[in-house]
C-alpha positions in Angstrom: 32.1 -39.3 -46.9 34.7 -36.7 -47.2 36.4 -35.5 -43.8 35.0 -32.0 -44.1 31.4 -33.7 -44.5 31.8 -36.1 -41.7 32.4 -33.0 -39.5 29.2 -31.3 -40.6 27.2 -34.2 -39.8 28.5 -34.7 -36.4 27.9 -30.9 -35.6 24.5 -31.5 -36.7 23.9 -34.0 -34.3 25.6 -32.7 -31.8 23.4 -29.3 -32.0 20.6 -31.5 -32.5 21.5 -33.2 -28.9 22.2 -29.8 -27.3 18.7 -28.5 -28.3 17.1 -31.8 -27.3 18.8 -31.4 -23.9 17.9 -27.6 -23.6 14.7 -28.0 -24.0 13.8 -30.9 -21.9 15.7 -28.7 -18.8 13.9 -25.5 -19.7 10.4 -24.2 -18.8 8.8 -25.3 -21.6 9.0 -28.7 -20.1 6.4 -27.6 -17.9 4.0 -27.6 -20.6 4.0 -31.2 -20.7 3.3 -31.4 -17.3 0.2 -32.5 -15.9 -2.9 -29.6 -15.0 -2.9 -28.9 -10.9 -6.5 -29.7 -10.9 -6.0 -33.0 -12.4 -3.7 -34.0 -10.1 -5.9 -32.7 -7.1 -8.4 -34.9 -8.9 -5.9 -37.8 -8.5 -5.0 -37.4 -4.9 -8.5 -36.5 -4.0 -7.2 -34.1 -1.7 -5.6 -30.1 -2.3 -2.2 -29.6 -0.5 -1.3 -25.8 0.6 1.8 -24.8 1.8 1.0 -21.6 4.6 3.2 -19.5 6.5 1.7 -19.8 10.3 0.0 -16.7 11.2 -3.1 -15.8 13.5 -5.9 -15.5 11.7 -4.8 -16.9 8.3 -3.1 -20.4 9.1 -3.0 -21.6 12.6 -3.8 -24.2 14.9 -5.2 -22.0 18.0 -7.5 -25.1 19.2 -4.3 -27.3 19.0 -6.5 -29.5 16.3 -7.2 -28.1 13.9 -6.3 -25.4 10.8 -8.3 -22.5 11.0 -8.0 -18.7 9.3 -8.6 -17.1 5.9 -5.8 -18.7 4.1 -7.3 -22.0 5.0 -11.0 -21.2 4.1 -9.7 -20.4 0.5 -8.1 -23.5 0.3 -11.4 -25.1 1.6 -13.4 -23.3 -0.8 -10.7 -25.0 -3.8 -11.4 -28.5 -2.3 -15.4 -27.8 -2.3 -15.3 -26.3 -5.6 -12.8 -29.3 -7.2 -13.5 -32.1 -5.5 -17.2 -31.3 -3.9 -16.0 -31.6 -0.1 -14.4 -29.1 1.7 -13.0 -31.0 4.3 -9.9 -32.7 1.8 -7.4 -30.6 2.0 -3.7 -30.9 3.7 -1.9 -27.8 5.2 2.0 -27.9 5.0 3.9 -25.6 7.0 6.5 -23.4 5.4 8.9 -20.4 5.0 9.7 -17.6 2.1 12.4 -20.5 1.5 10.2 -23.8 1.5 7.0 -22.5 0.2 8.2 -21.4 -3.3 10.4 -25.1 -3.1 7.4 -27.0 -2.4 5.2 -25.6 -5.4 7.8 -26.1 -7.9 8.7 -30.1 -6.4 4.9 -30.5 -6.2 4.5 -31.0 -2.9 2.1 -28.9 -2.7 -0.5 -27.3 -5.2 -0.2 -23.9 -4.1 1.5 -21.7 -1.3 -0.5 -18.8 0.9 2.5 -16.5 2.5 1.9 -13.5 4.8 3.6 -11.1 2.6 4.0 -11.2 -1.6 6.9 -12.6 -3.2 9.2 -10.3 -5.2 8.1 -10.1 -9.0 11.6 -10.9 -9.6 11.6 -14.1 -7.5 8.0 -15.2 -8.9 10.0 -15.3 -12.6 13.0 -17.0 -11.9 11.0 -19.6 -9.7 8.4 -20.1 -12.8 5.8 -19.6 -10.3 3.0 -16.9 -10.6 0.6 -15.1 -7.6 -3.1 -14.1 -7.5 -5.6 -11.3 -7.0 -4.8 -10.5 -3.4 -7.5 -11.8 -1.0 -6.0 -9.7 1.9 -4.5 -6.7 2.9 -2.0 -7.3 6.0 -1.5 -3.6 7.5 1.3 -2.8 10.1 -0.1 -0.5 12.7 1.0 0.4 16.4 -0.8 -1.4 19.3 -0.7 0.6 23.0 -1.7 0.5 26.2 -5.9 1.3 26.8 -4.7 3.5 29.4 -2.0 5.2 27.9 -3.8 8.0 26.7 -2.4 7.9 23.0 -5.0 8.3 20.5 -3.1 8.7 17.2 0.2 8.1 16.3 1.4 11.8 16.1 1.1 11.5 20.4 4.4 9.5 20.1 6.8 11.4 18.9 8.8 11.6 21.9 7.9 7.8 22.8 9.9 4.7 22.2 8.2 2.5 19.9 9.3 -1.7 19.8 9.8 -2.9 16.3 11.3 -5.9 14.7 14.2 -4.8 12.5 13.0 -7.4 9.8 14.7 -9.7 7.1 16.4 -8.7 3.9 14.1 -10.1 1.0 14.8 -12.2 -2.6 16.3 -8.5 -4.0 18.4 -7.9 -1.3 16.2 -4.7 0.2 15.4 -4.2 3.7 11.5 -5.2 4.1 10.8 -5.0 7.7 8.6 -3.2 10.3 11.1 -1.0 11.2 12.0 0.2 8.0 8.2 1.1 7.6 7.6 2.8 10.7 10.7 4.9 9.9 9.4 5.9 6.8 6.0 6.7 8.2 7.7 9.1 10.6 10.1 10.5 7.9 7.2 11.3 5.5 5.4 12.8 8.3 8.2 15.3 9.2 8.3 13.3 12.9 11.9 12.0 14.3 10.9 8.0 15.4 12.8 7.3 18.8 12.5 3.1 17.9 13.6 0.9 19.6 14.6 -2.6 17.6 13.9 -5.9 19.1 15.4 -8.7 17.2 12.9 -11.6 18.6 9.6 -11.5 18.8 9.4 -12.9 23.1 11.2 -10.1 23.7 9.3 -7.3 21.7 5.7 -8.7 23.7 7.6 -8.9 26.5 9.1 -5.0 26.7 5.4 -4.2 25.8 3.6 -6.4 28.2 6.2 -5.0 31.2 5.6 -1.7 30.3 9.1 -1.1 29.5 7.8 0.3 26.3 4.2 2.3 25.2 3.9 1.3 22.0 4.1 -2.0 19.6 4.4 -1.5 16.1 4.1 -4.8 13.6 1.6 -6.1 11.2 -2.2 -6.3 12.6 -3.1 -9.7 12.9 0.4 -10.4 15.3 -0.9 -7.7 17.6 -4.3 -8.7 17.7 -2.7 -12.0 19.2 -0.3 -10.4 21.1 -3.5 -8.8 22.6 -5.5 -12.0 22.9 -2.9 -14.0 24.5 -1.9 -11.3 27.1 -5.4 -10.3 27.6 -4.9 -10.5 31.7 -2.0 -8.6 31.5 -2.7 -5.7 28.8 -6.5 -5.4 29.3 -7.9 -4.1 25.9 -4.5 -2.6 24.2 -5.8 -0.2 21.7 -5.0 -0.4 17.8 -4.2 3.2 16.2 -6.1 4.1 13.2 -3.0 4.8 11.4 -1.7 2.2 8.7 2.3 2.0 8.9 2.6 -0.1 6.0 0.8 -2.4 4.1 1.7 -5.8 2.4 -1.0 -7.6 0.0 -1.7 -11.5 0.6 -1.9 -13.7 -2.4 -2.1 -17.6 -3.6 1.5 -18.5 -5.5 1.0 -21.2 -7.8 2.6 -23.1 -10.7 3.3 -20.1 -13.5 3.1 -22.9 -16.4 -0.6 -23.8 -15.5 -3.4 -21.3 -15.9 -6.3 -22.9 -15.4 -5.3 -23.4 -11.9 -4.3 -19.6 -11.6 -7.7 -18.8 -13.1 -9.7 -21.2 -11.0 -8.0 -19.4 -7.9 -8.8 -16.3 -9.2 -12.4 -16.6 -10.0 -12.5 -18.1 -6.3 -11.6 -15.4 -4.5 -13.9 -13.5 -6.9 -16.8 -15.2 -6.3 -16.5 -15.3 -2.2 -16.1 -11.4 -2.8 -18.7 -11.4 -5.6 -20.9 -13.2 -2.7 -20.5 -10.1 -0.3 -21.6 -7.8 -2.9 -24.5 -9.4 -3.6 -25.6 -10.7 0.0 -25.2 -14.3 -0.4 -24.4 -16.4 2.4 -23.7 -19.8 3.3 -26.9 -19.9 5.5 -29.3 -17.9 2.5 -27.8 -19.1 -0.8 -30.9 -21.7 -1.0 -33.5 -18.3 -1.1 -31.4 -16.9 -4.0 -32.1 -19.4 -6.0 -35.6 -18.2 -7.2 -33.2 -14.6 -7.8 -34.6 -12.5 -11.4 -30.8 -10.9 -10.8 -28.7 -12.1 -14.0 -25.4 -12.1 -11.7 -26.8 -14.3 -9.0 -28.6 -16.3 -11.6 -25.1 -17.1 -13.4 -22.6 -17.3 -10.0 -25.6 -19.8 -8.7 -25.5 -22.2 -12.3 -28.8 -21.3 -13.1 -27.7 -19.3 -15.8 -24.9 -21.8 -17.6 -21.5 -21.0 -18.0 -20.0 -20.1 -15.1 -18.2 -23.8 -15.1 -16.8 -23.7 -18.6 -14.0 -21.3 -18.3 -12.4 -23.7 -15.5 -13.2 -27.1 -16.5 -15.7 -27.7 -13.9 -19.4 -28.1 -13.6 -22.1 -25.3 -12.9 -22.4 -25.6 -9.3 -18.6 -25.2 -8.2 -19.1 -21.6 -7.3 -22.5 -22.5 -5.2 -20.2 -25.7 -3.3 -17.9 -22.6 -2.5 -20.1 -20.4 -1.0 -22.0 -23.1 0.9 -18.6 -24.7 2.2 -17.1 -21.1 3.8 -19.7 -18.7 3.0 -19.4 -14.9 1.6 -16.0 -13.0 2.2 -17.7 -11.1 5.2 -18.7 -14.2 6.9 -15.1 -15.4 6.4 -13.1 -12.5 7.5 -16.0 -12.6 10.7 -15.3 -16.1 11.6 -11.2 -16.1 11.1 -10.1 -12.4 11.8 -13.2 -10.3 13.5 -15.1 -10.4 16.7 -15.9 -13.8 16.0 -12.5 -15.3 16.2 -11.7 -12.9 19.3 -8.9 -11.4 17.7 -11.5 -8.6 16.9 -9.4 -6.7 13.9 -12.2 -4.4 11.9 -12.1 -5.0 7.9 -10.7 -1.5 7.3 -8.7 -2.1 3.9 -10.4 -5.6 3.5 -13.7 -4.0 2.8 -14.9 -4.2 -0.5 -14.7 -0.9 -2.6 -18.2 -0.2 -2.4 -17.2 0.4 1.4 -14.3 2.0 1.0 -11.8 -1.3 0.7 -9.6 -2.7 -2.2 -11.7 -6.0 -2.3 -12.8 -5.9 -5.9 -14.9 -9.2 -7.7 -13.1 -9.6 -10.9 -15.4 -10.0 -13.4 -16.1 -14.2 -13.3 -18.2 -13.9 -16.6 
């Protein structure tokens, strides 16, 4: 073999052993990898990574998890693996969640606030329909006489200044609140608490009239300090708003579509008045819907590799959307926050039941 041929053939194989290398380090790796519902199949259990938060991940008996966040991933165990009570809760940051998911630790992560698009692409990891709508409002004394949020003009208002997020801009309370005042043609006179203790604490002391932050951490500022600040009043006014959604894998879509179609059909459940407690009665339903959310009508099973009756396992493990929200955020869980956003459009809301067909 001549010199100059020699040196063609070992460029050849050294490309050939670049590309080899490139691709086994790149996303299309992922391909190869195992389904996430196979591998929940495996463990027999599904693992959730959750930001801590009243009403969607928490521990408020000391026990055990309760809120929406954890329903949902109750209502993937029932539907997968036909009980509801094998599931594992992992607690986790904006930092660890996203890590978790992408070692698989975990099979998906359920944050307080949505991940930049930006960060979802360069993690190879993907989010969901939202499943709820996490509004900042302003929480003040019952006998303050403040009935809107224009009566607070000339009033300090307690904020948390925030974080920066994964794109570098300034996502915080405070940063909403001042561009709810701006937009309104109002100066804000806020007053930025860095820790959380010492935000309640201005509040609880009186030192301040007014909390600002996202609902469900003032409906437990209210709970937990019931002695002290009676029946605080929420204003009706939404300060901001951040959607909550499941962040999966972004290489496996019949995972993302089996969430999907989950939240769907606890929404889908609303809409139609199925319960946990009635579903039986429905059975006997002439309604084509119910007749193919229930497996009467087959199908509903193909499109995520399971069998007809995942969707009724669902519904019977956490019940409709109403009686979640109920049980986790409303007057039954005594943190009494009203659906408002998290109605379903028919009321008003931005719930909406993909269609599951």
């Amino acid at each position: 073999m001549s010199q100059n041929g020699w040196r063609f053939t070992c460029r050849i194989k050294w490309l050939v052993l670049t590309l080899g290398l490139a691709l086994a380090c790149s996303p299309l790796q992922g391909m190869a990898r195992e389904s996430t519902i196979s591998q929940i199949k495996q463990v027999n259990r599904v693992v959730c990574a959750v930001n801590v938060r009243a009403g969607l991940a928490d521990v408020p008996t000391g026990t055990s998890w309760a809120g929406l966040s954890v329903d949902l991933t109750k209502a993937l165990a029932a539907a997968i693996l036909q009980d509801a009570s094998k599931v594992v809760f992992e607690v986790a940051d904006r930092k660890t969640g996203p890590e978790m998911i992408q070692s698989g630790a975990t099979h998906l992560y359920l944050p307080i606030e949505p991940m930049a698009p930006t960060k979802l692409a360069a993690s190879g990891l993907i989010s969901s329909y939202p499943f709820f709508f996490n509004t900042q409002k302003i929480l003040v004394w019952k006998d303050s006489g403040i009935s809107a949020v224009n009566q607070l003009v000339h009033s300090q208002i307690a904020v948390q200044p925030g974080y920066v997020n994964e794109q570098n801009v300034e996502m915080a309370n405070e940063e909403h609140l001042n561009s709810y005042f701006h937009r309104a043609g109002w100066q804000a006179m806020i007053f930025a608490i860095q820790e959380w203790g010492e935000m309640e604490s201005a509040f609880i002391s009186g030192h301040v009239k007014a909390v600002s932050a996202e609902e469900t951490e003032l409906a437990r500022l209210r709970i937990a300090n019931r002695e002290k600040v009676g029946d605080a009043v929420m204003l009706p006014e939404i300060i901001g708003m951040e959607p909550v959604s499941a962040v999966v894998r972004g290489d496996d879509p019949g995972w993302l579509t089996l969430v999907n179609a989950t939240i769907s059909v606890l929404i889908k459940a609303e809409e139609l008045g199925i319960t946990s407690e009635n579903i039986d009665s429905f059975k006997t339903s002439k309604d084509p819907e119910v007749q193919y959310l229930l497996g009467t009508t087959r199908g509903i099973g193909k499109a995520v590799e399971l069998d007809d009756q995942w969707a009724e396992r669902v519904i019977k493990a956490v019940g409709s959307y109403s009686q979640m929200f109920e049980r986790d955020l409303g007057a039954t869980s005594g943190l009494g926050i009203e659906r408002g956003l998290n109605q379903t459009w028919r009321h008003g809301g931005l719930l909406y039941s993909m269609p599951i067909k």
